[in-house]
C-alpha positions in Angstrom: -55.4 -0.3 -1.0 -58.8 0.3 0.6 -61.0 -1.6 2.7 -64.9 -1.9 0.4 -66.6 -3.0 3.7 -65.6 0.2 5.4 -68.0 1.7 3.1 -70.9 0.0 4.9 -69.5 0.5 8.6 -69.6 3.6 10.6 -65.8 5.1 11.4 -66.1 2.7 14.6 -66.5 -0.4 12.7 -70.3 -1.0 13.6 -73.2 -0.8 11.3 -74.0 2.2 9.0 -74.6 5.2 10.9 -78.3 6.6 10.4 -78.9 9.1 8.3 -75.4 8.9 7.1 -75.7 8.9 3.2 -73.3 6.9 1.0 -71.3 9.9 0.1 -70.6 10.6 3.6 -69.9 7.1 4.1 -67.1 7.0 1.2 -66.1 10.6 3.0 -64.8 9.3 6.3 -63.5 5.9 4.7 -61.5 7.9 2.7 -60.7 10.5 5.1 -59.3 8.3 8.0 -57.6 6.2 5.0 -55.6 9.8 4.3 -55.1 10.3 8.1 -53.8 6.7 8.8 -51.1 6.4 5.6 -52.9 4.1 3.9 -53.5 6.8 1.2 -50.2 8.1 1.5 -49.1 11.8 0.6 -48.7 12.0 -2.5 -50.5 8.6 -3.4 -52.6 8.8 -6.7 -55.5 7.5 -7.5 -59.2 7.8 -9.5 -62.7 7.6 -9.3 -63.5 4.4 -11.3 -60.7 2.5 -9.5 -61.8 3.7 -6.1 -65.6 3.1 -7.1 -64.5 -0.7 -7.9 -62.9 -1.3 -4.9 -65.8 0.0 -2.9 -68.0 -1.6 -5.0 -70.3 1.2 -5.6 -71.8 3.5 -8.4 -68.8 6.3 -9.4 -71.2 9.1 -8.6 -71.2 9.3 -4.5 -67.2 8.4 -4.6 -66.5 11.5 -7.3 -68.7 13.9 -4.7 -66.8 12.1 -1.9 -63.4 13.2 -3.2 -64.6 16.7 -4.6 -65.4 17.4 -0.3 -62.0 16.1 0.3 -60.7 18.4 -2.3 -62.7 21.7 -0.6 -60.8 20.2 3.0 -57.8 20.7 1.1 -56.5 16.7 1.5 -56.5 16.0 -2.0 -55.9 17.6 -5.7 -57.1 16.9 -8.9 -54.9 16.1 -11.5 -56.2 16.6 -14.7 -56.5 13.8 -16.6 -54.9 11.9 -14.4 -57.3 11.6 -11.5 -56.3 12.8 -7.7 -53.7 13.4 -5.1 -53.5 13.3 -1.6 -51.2 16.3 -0.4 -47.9 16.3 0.1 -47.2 19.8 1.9 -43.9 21.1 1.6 -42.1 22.2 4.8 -42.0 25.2 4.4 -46.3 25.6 4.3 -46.3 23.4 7.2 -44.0 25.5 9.2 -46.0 28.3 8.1 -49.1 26.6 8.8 -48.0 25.7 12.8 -47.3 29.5 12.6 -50.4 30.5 12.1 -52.2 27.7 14.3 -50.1 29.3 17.3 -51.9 32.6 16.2 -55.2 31.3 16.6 -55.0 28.2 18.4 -53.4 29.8 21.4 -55.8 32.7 22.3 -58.9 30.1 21.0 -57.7 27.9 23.9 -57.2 30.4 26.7 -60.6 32.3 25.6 -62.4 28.7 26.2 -60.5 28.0 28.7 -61.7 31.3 31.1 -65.3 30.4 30.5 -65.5 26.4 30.1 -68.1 24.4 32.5 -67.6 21.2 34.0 -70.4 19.5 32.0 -68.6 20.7 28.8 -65.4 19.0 30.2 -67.1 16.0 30.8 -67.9 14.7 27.5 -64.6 15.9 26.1 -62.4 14.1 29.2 -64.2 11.0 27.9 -63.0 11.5 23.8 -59.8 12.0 25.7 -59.7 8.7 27.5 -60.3 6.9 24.5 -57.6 8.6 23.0 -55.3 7.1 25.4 -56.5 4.1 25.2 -56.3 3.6 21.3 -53.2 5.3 21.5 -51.7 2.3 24.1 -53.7 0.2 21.9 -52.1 1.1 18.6 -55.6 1.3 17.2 -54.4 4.3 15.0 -57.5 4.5 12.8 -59.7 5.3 15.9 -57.2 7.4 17.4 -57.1 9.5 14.7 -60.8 9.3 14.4 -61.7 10.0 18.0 -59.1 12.7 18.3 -60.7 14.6 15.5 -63.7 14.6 16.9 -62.5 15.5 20.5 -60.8 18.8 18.8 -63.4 19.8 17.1 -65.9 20.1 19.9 -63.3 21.7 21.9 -62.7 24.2 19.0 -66.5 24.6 18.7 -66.8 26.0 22.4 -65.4 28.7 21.2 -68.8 29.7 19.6 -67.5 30.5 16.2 -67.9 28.0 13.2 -66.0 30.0 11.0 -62.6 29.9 13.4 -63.2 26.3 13.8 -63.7 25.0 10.6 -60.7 27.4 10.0 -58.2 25.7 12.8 -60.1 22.4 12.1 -58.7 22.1 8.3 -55.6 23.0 9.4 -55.3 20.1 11.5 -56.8 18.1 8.9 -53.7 18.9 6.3 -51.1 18.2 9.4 -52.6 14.8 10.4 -51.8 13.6 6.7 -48.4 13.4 7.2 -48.0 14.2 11.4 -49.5 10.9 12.7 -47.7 8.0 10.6 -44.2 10.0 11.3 -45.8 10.3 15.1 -46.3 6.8 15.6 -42.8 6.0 14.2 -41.4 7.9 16.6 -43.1 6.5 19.1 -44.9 9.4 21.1 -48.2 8.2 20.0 -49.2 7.6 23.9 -47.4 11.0 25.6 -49.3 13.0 22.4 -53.0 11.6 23.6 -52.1 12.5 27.3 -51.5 15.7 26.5 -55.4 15.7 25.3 -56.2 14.9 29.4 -53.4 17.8 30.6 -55.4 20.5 28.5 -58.6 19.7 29.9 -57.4 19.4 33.4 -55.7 23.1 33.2 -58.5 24.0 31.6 -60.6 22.2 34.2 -58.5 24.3 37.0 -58.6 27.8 35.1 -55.1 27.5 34.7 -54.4 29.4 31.8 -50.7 29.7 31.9 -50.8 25.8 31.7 -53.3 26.0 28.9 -50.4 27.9 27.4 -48.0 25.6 28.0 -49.7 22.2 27.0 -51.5 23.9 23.8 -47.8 25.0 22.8 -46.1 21.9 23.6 -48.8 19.8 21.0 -48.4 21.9 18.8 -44.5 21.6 18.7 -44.9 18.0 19.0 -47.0 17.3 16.3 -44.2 20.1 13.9 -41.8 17.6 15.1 -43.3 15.0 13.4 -44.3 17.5 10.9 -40.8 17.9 9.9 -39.4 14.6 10.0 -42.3 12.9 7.4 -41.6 16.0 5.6 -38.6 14.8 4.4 -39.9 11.4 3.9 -42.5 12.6 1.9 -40.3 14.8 -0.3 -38.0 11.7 -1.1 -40.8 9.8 -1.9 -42.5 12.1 -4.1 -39.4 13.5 -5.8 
């Protein structure tokens, strides 16, 4: 199921990142394991068997989970160990409903007041989005695209909306990027990464509109198609 040597690598493969404790480590192993399908939704599984595979005591793998459970990726099942979500349609399209409420005025907000030196960094996550998207290197797509929309969120000074937006994501990209890739838009999703920051770049806020919309409806596509592949699966 899982990789135990992703435990002792950072999400880019390399050596342990500083600082990072072993909880955290389990954390993102298990996290980009969720985002890539190979915890699938609806997948079961437990703390001992997990904590074998890795290798490591059951303690940091337990508080490892318990943070995935507060993101909202996984449930416990009592006595019978945990779950990774499988949303229903109907709370994704009310999910994507909601995103559009806050995603879209988030967006046009930053975008009247972004700098070029806070376009720069992000323009480079972007890149490598591209790039492991051409690449099919799915895990760091997902990884690096995480991290690119979180810092974008985060110019909007608030924690509180992006945390909020960022979760949301979090629950779509457990189904959306498996059914994405099977469609094959995996490449035309990470340029639209670039187009936002260019509108934005350009204070072009009716095209901030557009490309922030057209994501969105992208990734409900693929939203809606695994939803039915999830629903046979799990029924």
């Amino acid at each position: 199921m899982l990789d135990r040597n992703r435990v002792s690598v950072d999400r880019r493969g390399g050596l342990a990142v500083k600082g990072e404790s072993l909880r955290e480590q389990v954390v993102n192993s298990l996290r980009w394991s969720i985002f890539t399908g190979v915890l699938p939704p609806g997948g079961r599984f437990s703390v001992p068997a997990l904590a074998e595979e890795f290798r490591v005591s059951p303690t940091p793998v337990r508080e490892a989970v318990l943070d995935l459970v507060h993101e909202g990726l996984v449930v416990a099942l009592p006595n019978r160990g945990f779950q990774v979500v499988a949303p229903s349609l109907e709370y994704l399209r009310q999910a994507m409903q909601v995103r559009r409420l806050l995603e879209i005025p988030t967006m046009l907000a930053i975008a009247r007041t972004v700098s070029v030196d806070q376009i720069r960094p992000l323009r480079r996550l972007a890149d490598s989005i591209l790039s492991y998207a051409l690449e099919e290197d799915l895990k760091r797509f997902v990884e690096t695209d995480y991290e690119y929309h979180w810092r974008l969120t985060g110019l909007s000074g608030n924690p509180i909306l992006t945390e909020l937006i960022e979760e949301m994501r979090s629950r779509a990209r457990v189904v959306a990027v498996p059914a994405i890739v099977r469609q094959g838009v995996l490449a035309a999703t990470a340029r639209e990464h670039l187009d936002l920051l260019t509108a934005m770049e350009n204070r072009d806020l009716p095209a901030v509109e557009r490309v922030t919309v057209a994501h969105m409806e992208r990734t409900f596509e693929g939203l809606k198609a695994a939803a039915g592949e999830v629903s046979e699966a799990t029924s």
